[in-house]
KOLLUMDO-81042 format. One line per 5 residues: number of its first residue (from 1); their letters; for each residue y, z, x of N, C-alpha, C, O. Coordinates in steps of 0.001 Angstrom, whole numbers. Atoms other than C-alpha are relative to their C-alpha. Example, Ala and Ser with C-alpha at 12.3 -4.5 7.8 and 13.67 -1.06 7.14 Angstrom:
1> AS> -1190/0/890/-4500/7800/12300/1200/0/900/1181/665/1936 ~ -1190/-60/-820/-1060/7140/13670/1090/730/-770/2198/899/-261 .
***
This chain:
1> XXXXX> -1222/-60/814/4226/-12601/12424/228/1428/-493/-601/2054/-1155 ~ 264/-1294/716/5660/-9312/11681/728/-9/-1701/1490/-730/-2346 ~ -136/-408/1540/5926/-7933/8283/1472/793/-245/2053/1632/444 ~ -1346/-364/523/9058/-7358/6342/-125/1076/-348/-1155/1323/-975 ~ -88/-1228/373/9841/-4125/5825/164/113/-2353/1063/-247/-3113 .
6> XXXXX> 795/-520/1449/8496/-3147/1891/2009/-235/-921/2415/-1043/-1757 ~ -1177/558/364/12281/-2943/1243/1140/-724/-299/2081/-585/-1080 ~ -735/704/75/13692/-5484/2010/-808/-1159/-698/81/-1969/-434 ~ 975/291/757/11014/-7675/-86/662/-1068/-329/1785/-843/124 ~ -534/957/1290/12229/-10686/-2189/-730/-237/-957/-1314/-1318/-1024 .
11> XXXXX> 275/-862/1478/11068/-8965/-5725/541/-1155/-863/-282/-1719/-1583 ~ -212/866/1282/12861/-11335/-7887/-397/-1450/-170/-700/-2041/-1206 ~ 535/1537/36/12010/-14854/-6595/-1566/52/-456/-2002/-1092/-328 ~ 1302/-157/240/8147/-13788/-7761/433/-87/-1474/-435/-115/-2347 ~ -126/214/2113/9552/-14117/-11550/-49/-1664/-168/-562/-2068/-1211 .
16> XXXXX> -516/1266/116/10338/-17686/-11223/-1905/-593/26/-2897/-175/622 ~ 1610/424/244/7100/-20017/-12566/-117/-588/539/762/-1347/949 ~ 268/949/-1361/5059/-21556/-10206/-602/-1328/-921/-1047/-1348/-2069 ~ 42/1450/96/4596/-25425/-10220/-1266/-197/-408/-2120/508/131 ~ 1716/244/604/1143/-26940/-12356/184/393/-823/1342/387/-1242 .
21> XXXXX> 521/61/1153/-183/-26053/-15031/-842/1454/51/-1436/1730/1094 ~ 669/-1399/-852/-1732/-22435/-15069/-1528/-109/-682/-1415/-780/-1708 ~ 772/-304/137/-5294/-21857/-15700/-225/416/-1157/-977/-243/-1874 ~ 339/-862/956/-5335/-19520/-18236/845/207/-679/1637/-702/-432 ~ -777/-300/1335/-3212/-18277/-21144/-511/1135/-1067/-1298/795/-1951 .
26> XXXXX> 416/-484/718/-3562/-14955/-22810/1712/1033/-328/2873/1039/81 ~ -1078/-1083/207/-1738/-12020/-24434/-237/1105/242/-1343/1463/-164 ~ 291/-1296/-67/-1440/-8564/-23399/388/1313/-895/1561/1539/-596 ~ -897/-1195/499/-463/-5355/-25483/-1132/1243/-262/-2343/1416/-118 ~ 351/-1689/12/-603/-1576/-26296/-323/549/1409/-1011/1522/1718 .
31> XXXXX> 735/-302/-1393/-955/-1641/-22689/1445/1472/692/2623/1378/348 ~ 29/-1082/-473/51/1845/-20773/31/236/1859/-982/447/2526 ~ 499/-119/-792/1128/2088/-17513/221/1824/1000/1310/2314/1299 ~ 87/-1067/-729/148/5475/-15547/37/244/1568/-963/70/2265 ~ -589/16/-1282/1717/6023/-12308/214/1646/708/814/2679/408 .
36> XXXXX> -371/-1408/-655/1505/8635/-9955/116/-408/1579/-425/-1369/2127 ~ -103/340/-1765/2591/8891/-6016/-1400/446/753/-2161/1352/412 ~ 1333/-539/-603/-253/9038/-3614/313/-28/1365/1207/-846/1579 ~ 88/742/-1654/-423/8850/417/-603/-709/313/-1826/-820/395 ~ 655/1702/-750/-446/5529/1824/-879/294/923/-1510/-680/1334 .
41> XXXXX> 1304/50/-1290/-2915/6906/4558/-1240/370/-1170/-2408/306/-787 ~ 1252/-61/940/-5255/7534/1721/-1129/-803/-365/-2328/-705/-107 ~ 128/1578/220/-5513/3948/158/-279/-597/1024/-1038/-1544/821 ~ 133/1256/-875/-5464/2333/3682/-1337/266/-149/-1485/-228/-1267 ~ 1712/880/-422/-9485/2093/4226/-476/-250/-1301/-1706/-278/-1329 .
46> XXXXX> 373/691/946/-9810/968/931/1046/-1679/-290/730/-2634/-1000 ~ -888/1137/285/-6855/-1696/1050/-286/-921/1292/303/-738/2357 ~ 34/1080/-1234/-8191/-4760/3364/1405/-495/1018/2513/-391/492 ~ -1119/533/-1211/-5730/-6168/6627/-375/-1418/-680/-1563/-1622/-931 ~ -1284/-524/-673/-3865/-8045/6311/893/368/-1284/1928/-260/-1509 .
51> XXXXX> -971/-567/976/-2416/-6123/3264/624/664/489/223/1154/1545 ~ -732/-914/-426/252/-4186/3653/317/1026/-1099/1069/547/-1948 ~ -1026/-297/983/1147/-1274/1288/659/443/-442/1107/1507/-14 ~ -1468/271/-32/3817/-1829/-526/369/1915/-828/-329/2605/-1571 ~ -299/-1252/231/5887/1581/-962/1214/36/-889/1626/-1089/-1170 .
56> XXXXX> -1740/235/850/9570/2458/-3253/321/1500/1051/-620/2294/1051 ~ 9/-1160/-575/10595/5352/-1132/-27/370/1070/663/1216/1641 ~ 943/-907/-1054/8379/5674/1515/-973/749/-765/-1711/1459/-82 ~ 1488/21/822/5715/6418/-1479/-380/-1098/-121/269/-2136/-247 ~ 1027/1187/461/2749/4378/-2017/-354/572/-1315/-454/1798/-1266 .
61> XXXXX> 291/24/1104/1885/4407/-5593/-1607/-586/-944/-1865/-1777/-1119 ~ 1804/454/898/-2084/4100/-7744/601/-54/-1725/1171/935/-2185 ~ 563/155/1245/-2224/2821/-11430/-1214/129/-347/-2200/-167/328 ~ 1019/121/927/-4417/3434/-14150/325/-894/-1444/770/1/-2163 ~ 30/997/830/-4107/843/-16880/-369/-475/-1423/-835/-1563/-1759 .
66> XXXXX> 1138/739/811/-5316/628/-19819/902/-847/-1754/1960/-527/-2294 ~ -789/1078/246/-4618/-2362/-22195/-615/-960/-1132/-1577/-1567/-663 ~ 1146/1478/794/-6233/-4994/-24909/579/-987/47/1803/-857/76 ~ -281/865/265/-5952/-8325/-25095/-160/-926/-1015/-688/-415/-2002 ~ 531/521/1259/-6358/-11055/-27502/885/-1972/326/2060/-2221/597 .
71> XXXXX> -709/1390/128/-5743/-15231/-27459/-213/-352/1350/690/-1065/1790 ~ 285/144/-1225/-7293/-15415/-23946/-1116/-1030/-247/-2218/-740/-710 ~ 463/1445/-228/-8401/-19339/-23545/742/-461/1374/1686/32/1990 ~ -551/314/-1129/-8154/-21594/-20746/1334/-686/-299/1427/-676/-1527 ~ -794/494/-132/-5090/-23287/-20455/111/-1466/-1595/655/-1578/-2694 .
76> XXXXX> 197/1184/949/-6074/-26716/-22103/-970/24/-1166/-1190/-1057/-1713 ~ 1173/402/596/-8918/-25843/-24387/868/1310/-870/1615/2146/-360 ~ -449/-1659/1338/-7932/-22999/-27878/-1333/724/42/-2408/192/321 ~ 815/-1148/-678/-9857/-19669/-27512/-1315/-130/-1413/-1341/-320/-2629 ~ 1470/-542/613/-13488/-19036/-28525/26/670/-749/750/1647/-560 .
81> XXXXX> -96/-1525/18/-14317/-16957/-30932/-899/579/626/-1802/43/1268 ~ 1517/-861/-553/-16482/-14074/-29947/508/641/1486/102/1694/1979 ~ 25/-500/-1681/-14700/-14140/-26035/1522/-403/-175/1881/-1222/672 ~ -1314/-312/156/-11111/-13936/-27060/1426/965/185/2644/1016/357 ~ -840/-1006/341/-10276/-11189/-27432/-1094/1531/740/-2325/1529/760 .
86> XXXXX> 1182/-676/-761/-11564/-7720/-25352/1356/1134/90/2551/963/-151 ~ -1018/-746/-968/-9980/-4600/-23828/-97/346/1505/-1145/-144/1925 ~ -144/31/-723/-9350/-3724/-20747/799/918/660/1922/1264/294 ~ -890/-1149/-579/-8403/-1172/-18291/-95/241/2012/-1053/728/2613 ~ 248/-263/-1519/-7605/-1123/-14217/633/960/567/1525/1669/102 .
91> XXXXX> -310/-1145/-1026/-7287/993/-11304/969/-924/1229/432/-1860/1822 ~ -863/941/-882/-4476/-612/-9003/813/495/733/1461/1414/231 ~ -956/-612/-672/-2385/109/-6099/1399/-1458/7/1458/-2279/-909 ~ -975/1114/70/852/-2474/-5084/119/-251/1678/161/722/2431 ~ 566/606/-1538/446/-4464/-1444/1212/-1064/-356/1902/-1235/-1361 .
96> XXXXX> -857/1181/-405/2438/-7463/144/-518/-529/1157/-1080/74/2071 ~ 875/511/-1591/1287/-9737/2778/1364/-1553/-33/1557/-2193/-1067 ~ -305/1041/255/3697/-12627/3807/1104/384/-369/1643/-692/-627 ~ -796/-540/815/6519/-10731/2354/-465/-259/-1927/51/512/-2736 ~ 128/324/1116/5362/-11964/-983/-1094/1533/-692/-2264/1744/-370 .
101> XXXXX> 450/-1307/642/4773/-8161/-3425/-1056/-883/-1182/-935/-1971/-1745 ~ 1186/225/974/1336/-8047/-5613/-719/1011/-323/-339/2117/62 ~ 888/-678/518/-1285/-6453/-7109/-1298/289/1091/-1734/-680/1712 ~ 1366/-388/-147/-4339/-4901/-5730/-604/1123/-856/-203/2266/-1074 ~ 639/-885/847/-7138/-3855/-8035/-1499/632/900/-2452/-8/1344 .
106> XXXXX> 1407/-404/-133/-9785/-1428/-6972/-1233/-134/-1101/-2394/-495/-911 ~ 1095/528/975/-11467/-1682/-10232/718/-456/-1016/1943/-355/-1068 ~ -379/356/1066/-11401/-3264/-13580/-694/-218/-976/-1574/-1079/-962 ~ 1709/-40/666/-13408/-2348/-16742/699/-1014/-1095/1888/-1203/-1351 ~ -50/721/1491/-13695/-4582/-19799/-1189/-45/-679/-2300/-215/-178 .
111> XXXXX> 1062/-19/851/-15613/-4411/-22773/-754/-1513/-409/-907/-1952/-1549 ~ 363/1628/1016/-17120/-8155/-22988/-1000/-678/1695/-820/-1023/2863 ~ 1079/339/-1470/-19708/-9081/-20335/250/-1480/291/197/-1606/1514 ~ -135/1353/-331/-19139/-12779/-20143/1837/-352/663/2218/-1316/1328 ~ -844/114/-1509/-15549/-11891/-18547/-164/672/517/856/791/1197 .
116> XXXXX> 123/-792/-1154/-16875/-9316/-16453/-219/-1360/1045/525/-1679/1973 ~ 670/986/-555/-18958/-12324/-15278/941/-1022/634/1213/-1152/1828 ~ -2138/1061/-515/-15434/-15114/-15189/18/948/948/-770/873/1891 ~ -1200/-454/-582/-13496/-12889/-13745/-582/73/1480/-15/-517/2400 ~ 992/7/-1240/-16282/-12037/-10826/93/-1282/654/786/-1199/1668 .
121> XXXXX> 296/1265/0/-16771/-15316/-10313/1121/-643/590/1244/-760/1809 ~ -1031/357/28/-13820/-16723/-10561/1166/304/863/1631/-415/1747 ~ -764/-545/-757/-11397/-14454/-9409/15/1079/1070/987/1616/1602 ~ 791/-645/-1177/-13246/-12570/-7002/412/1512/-385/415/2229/615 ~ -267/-1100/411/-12320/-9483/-8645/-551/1359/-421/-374/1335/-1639 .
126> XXXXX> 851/-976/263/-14304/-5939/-9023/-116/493/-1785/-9/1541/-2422 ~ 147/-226/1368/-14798/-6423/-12419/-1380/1195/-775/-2434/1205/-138 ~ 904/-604/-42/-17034/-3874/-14202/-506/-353/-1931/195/-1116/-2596 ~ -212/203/1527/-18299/-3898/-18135/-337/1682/-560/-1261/2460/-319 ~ 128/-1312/637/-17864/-834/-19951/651/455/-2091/1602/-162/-2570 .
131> XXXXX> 78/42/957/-17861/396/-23610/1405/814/-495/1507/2035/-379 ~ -1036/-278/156/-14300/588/-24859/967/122/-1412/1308/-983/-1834 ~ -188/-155/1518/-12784/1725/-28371/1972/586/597/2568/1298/1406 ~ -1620/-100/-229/-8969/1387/-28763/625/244/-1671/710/-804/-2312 ~ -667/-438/1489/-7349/3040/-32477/1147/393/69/1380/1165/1000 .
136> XXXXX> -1151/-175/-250/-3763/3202/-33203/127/998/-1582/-437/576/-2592 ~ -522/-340/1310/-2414/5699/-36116/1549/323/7/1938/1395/469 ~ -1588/-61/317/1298/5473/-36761/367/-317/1666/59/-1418/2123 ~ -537/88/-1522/2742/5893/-32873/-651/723/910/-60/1046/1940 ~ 561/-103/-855/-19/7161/-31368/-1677/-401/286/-2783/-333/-251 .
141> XXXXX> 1907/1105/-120/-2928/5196/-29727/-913/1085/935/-624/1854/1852 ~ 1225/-862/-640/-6115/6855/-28751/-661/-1201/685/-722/-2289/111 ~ 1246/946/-726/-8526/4912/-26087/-1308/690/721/-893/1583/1461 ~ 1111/32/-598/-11829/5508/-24740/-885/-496/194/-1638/-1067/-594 ~ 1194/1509/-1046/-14008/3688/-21937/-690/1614/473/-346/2777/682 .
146> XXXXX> 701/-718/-692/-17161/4712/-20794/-996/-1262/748/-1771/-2116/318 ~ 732/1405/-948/-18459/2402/-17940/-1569/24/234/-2173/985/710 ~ 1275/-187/170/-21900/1361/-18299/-873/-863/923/-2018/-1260/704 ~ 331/348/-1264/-22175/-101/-14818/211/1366/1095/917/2357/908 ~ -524/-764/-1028/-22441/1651/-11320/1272/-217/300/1875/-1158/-217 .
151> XXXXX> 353/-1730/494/-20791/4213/-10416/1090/-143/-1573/1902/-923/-2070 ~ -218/-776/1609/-20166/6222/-13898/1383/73/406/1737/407/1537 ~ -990/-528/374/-16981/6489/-14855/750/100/-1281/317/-706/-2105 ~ -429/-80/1513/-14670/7506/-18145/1716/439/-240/2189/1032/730 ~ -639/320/332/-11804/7505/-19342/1062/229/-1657/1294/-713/-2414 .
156> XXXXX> 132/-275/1477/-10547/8963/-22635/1965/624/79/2450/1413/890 ~ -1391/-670/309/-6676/9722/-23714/877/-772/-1104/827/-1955/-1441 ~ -1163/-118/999/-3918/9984/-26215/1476/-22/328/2078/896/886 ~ -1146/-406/-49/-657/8952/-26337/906/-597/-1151/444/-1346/-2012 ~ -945/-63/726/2619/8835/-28158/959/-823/208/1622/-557/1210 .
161> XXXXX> -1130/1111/-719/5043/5938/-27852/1434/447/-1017/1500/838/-2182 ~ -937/130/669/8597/5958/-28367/1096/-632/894/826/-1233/1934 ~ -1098/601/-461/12250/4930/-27563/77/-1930/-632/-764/-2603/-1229 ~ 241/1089/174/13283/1626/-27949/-248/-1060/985/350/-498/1902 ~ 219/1056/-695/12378/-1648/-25708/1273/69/856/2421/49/412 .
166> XXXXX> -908/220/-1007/14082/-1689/-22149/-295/-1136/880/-1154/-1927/490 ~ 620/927/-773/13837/-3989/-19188/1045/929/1646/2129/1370/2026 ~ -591/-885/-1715/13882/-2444/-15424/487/-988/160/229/-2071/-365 ~ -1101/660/-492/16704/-3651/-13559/-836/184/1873/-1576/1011/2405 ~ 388/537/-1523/16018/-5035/-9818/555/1212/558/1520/1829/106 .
171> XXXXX> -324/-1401/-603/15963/-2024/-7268/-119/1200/-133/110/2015/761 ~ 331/-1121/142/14917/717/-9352/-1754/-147/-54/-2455/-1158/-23 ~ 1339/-643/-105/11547/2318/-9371/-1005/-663/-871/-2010/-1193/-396 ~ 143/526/917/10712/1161/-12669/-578/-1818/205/-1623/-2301/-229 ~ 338/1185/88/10952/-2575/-11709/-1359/85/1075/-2536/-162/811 .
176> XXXXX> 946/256/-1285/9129/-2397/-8318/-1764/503/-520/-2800/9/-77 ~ 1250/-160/415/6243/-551/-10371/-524/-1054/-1033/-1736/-1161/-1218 ~ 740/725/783/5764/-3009/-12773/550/-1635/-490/262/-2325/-1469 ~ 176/1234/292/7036/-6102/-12398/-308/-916/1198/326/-1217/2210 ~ 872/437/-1386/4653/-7787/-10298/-503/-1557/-577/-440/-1981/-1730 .
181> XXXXX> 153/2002/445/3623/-11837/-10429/-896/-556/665/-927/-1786/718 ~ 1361/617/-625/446/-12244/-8488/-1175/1368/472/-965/2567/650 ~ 644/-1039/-474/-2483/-10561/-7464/-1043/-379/1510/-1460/-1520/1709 ~ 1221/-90/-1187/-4924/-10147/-4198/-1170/-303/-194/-1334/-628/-1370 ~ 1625/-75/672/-8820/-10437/-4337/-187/-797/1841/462/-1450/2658 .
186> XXXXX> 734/493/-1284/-11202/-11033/-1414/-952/-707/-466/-1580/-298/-1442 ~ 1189/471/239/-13732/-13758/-1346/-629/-90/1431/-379/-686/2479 ~ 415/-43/-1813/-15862/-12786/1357/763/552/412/1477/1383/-151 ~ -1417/-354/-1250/-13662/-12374/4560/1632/-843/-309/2596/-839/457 ~ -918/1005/-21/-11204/-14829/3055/899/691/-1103/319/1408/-1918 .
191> XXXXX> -1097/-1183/870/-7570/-13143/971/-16/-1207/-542/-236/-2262/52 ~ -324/627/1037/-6939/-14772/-2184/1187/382/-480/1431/1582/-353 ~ -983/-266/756/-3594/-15093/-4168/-169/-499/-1198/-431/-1702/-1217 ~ -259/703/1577/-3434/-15737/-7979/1133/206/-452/1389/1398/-625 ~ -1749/-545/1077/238/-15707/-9770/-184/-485/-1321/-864/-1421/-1741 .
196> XXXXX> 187/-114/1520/741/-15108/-13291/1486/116/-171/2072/638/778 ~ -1030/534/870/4094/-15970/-15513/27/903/-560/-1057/1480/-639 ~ -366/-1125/1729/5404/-13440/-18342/1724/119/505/2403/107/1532 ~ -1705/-253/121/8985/-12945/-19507/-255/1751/653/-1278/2414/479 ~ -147/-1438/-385/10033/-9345/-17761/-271/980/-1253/258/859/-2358 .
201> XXXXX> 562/-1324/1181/8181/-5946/-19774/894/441/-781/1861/1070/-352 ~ -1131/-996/758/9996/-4807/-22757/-705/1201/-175/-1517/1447/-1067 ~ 372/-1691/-90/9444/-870/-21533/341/524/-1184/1207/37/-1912 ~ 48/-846/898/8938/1730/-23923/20/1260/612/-230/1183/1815 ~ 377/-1824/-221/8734/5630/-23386/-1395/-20/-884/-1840/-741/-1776 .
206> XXXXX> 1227/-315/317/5549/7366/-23709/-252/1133/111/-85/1332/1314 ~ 716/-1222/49/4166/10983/-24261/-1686/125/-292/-2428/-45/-1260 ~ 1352/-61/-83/976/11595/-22958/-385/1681/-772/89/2812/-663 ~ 324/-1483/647/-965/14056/-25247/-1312/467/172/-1509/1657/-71 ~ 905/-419/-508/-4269/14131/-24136/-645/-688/1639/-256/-1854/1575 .
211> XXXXX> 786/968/-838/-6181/12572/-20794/-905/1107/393/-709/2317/501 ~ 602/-502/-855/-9252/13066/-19269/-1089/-1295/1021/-1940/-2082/606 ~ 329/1397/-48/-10257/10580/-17054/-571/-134/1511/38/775/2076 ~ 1388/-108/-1058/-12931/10019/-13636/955/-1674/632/1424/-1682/1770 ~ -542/1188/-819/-11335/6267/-12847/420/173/1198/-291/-192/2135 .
216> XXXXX> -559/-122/-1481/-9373/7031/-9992/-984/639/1170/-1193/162/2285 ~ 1008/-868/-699/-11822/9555/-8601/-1432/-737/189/-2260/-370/1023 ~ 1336/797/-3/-14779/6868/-9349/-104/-793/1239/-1039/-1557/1480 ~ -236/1240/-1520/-13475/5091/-5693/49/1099/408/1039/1268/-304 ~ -27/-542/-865/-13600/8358/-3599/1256/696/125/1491/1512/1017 .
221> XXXXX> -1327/-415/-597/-10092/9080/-3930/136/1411/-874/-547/1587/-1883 ~ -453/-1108/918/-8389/12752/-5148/478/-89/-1008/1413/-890/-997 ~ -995/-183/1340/-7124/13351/-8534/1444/474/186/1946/1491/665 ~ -1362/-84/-267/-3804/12712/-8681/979/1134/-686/1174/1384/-1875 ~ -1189/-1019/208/-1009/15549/-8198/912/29/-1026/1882/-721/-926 .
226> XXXXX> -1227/196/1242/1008/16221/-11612/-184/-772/-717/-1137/-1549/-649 ~ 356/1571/825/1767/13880/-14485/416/-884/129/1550/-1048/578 ~ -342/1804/-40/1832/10393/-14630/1471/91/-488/2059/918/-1186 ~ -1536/702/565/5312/8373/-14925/-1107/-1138/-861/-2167/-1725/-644 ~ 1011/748/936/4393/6650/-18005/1311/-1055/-346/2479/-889/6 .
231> XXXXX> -752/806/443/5832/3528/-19682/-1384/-1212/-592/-2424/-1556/-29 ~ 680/573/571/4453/1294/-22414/528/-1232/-216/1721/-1464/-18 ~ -378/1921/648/4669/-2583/-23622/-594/109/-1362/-1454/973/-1536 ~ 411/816/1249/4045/-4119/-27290/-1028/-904/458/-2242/-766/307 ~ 850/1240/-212/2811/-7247/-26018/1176/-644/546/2394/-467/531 .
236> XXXXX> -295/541/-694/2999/-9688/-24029/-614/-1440/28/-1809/-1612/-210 ~ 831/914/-562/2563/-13261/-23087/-133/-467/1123/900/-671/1760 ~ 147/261/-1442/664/-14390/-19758/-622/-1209/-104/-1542/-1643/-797 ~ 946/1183/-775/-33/-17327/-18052/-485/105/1681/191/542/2612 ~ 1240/119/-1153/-2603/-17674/-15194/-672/-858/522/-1623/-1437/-3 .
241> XXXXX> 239/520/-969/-2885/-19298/-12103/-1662/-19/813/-2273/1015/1082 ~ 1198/-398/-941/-6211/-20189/-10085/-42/379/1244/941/-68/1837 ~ -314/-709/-986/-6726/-18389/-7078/-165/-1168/1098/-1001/-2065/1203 ~ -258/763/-1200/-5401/-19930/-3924/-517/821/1438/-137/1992/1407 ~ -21/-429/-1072/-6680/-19027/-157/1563/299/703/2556/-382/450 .
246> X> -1235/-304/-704/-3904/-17585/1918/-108/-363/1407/844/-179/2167 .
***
């Protein structure tokens, strides 16, 4: 079967909630996303067949992520304390297989070892656990991870939020980077899909004032050319699907 060209995609039918009952149920905020262009021949021997990936342009695009959560229980059961609440920060490019656009994560750190463990498990996902401190003063949040699994990596920056709450519109750059509704994962030789629910990102502007940061470079790849396209969220609520074979 050949593959739909990246452009011509059907982007919006991935908003619409899928049928059941989802798995999981959490919230996301203060989350940050850092975007820079990369070459798709870069990513390919790290992005498994039969992914394809997905480009805005004729660029392929890498995230860096970083994010806390809080109110993360399963579906039917109200959240623990103690494993509720965590932060969290990934390394991600954007793929399609099927025509259907998603997520692929090369890595993903969190500070809470018992979802490094889930998420492994579970969602077959390169989860890592690393030691992560997140402080906000007035409109600008400071974060720093330092991963305390193989290989080393870190993570440390400052930024500045402003503007008021937008929402990308279908077709620009903006949406295709970040509004995404499932993700990838390999178990074994076998591709996995998971989809996840949320009302569309109310974007923010962002001024980055400090970074220094090894993530991207912790997979082999170059440090990315120039600065990030940035854009921030408040919060968010997600629901979460169990992963299906493809």
């Amino acid at each position: 079967m050949k593959e739909p060209h990246p452009e011509t995609l059907d982007r919006l039918s991935m908003r619409s909630r899928p049928d059941g009952a989802p798995l999981m149920r959490q919230t996301w905020g203060k989350l940050l996303f850092m975007h820079w262009r990369i070459d798709r021949d870069v990513l390919r021997p790290l992005v498994p067949e039969p992914l394809s990936i997905d480009t805005f342009d004729g660029s392929a695009w890498i995230a860096v992520t970083p994010f806390t959560m809080w109110n993360v229980r399963l579906s039917f059961a109200p959240p623990l304390p103690g494993l509720s609440s965590l932060h969290e920060l990934n390394v991600r490019t954007y793929v399609h297989v099927d025509g259907v656009p998603g997520v692929w994560f090369f890595s993903l750190d969190a500070n809470s070892r018992p979802a490094v463990v889930a998420a492994r498990t579970f969602y077959h996902l390169p989860y890592f656990h690393a030691e992560i401190a997140l402080e906000q003063e007035g409109e600008t949040i400071n974060y720093d991870l330092a991963r305390t699994d193989e290989p080393p990596a870190e993570f440390h920056a400052s930024w500045k939020i402003g503007g008021r709450p937008r929402f990308a519109h279908p077709d620009t750059l903006e949406f295709f980077l970040v509004e995404r509704y499932c993700l990838y994962a390999l178990r074994g030789d076998r591709l996995m899909r998971a989809r996840i629910h949320h009302e569309p990102w109310p974007l923010r502007d962002a001024r980055l004032m400090t970074l220094d940061s090894t993530m991207i470079e912790s997979h082999g790849l170059p440090t990315p050319a120039g600065e990030p396209l940035l854009h921030y969220a408040e919060e968010i609520d997600v629901d979460i699907w169990g992963p299906e074979e493809i």
